[in-house]
N, C-alpha and C positions, 0 to 999 in steps of 0.2 A: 585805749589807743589802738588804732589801726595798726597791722602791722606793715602794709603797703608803705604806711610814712615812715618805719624804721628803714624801710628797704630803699625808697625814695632819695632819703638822707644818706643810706649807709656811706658813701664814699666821704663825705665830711665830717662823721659822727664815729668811727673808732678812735677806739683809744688804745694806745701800744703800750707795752708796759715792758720793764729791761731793769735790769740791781740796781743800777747807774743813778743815780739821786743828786739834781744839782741843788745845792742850800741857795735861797732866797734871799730870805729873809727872815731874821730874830724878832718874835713875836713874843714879849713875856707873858707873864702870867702869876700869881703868886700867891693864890692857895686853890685846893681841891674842895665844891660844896657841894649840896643837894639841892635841885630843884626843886621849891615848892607851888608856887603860881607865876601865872602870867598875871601880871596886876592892869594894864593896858599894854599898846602897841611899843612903848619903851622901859615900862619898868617892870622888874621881875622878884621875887622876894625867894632868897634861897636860906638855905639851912648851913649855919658853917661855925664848926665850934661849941654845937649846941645850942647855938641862937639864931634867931630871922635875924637875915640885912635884906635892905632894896640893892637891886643891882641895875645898871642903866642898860636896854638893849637896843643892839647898835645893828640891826639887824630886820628889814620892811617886811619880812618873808613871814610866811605862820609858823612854818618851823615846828608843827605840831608832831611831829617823827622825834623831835631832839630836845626839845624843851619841855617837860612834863611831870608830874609828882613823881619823886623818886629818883631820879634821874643825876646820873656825877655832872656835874660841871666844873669846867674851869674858868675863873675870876682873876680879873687884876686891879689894885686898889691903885684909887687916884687920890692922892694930896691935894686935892683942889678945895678950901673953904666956901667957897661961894656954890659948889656943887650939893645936890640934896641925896645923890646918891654918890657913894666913892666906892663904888664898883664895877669895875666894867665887864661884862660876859664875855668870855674868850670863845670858847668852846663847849661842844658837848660832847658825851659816849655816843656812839650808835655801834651795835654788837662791840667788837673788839676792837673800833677806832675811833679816834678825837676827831670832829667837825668844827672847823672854822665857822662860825657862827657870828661874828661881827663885820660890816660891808667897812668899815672905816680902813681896812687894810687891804684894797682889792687895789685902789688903783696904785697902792704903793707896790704891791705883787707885780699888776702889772704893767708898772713903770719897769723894775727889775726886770722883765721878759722882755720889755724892748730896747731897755738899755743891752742888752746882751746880744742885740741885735738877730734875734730867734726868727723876728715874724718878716723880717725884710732879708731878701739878697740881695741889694746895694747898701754902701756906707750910708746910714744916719746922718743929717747936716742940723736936724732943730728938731727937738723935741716941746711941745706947749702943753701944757695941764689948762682943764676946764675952759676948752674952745667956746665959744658961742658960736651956731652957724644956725640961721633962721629963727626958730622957736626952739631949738633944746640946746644946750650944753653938753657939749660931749668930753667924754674924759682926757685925750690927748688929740694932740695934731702931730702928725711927723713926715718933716719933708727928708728927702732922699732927691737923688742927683737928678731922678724919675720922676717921683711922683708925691703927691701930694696926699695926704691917708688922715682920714677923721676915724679913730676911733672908739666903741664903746664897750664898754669893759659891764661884765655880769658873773654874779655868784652864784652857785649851784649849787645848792646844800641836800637838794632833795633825790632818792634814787630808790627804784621799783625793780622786783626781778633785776637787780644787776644793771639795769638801764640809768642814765642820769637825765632827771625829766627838769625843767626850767618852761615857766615859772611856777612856784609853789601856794602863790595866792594870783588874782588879776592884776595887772600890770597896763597902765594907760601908758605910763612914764615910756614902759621898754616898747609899747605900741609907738609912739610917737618918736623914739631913735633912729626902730626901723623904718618907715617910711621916709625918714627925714633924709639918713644912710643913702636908701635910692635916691630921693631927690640932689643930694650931693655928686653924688656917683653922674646923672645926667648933667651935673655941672663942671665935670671934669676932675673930679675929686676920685681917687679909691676910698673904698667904703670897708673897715674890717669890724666885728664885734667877736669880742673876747669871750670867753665862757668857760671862767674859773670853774672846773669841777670840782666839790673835796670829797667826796664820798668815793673810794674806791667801785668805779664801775665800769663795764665793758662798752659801752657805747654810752651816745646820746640822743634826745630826741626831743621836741619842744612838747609842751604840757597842753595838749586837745583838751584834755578833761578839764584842766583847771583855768585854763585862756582858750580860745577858740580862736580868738581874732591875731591875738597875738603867733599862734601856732602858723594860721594861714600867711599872717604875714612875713615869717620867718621862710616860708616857702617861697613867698612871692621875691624876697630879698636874694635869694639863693641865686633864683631864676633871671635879677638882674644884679646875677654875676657878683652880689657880697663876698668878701671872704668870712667866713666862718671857722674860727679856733673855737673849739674844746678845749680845755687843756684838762689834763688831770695832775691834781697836785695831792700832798699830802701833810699836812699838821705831824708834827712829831714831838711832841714833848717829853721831856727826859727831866721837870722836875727839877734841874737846877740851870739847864742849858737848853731854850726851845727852841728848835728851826722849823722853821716853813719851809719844805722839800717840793722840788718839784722833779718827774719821771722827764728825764732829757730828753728820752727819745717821742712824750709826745707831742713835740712843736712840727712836726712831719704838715705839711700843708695836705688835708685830707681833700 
């Protein structure tokens, strides 16, 4: 990756970091396995107790850094009879922290960030889940006294050199948000995309090497005026008590 585009970016891509940890969100979890294969795109077969289970993964990313032989993970069992797997992948290690590794809890993260009124400075009047505008479905809508905001929410599991790189495999779906974002925006709409970070890391920057298209489009969205959040958060498990943390101070509008 060029470093021109980290520098490009810089002014929307740090991330601040302060003691101050606001709790989210309680994400359980309820035991600790080992990773032993990726079986496909959703199911995964760990080690726990001394014996293989399938576990379900909830998660479109390759994730090839976190999910791997050997590897701790954390699981949570689901009472569901009609299900073929009753486990769902929480998390993984990466060096000395847990990654959030499941997408089924992003937009409820960040619903919380905007219930708390983080990404707006006017009062919230309506918050929508899974808008429809054109050809995608976007995560929220939120009207304010101002203005009108389609936004789309994204997970970052992946990080290089302390950098937080998105996305981690190619991505049409996240191609087709951002153009859409602008097309909105030229219709009188604000345009924001979210960018759950969990990997503790100093910046951001979109993934050249692994999207191309999608990177330049992420430029080109910048250039009509997107807002772009980073956020960096953090998984904290504690084994009887899990909070989803997030660093308060970085909602700062980069």
């Amino acid at each position: 990756m060029s470093i021109l585009i980290i520098q490009h970016i810089s002014d929307f891509s740090k991330l601040m970091y302060n003691k101050n940890m606001k709790k989210l969100l309680k994400i359980p979890f309820t035991d600790k396995a080992i990773f032993l294969k990726r079986l496909n795109k959703y199911v995964g077969l760990v080690k726990l107790n001394n014996e293989t289970t399938t576990i379900h993964i909830h998660d479109p990313g390759r994730l090839t850094e976190l999910i791997f032989p050997g590897n701790e993970v954390l699981i949570n069992r689901v009472n569901n009879p009609k299900r073929k797997t009753h486990f769902d992948l929480i998390a993984a290690k990466n060096d000395n922290e847990w990654i959030l590794v499941n997408s089924m809890y992003h937009s409820k993260i960040a619903e919380k960030i905007i219930k708390y009124n983080l990404l707006f400075s006017d009062k919230i009047e309506l918050i929508k889940s899974e808008v429809k505008f054109k050809n995608s479905r976007f995560d929220f809508l939120v009207k304010t006294c101002k203005t009108t905001t389609l936004i789309e929410v994204k997970g970052c599991t992946l990080r290089k050199e302390n950098i937080a790189l998105f996305p981690d495999a190619p991505t049409k779906r996240g191609n087709k948000h951002l153009l859409e974002l602008i097309e909105a925006q030229k219709l009188g709409f604000k345009g924001i995309l979210v960018i759950l970070v969990f990997p503790q890391s100093k910046c951001f920057a979109p993934n050249f090497d692994t999207d191309k298209t999608f990177s330049q489009n992420f430029i080109k969205s910048l250039n009509h005026y997107i807002n772009i959040f980073p956020i960096q958060l953090k998984y904290s498990p504690q084994f009887s008590n899990n909070n989803f943390q997030r660093n308060s101070s970085t909602m700062s509008k980069y």
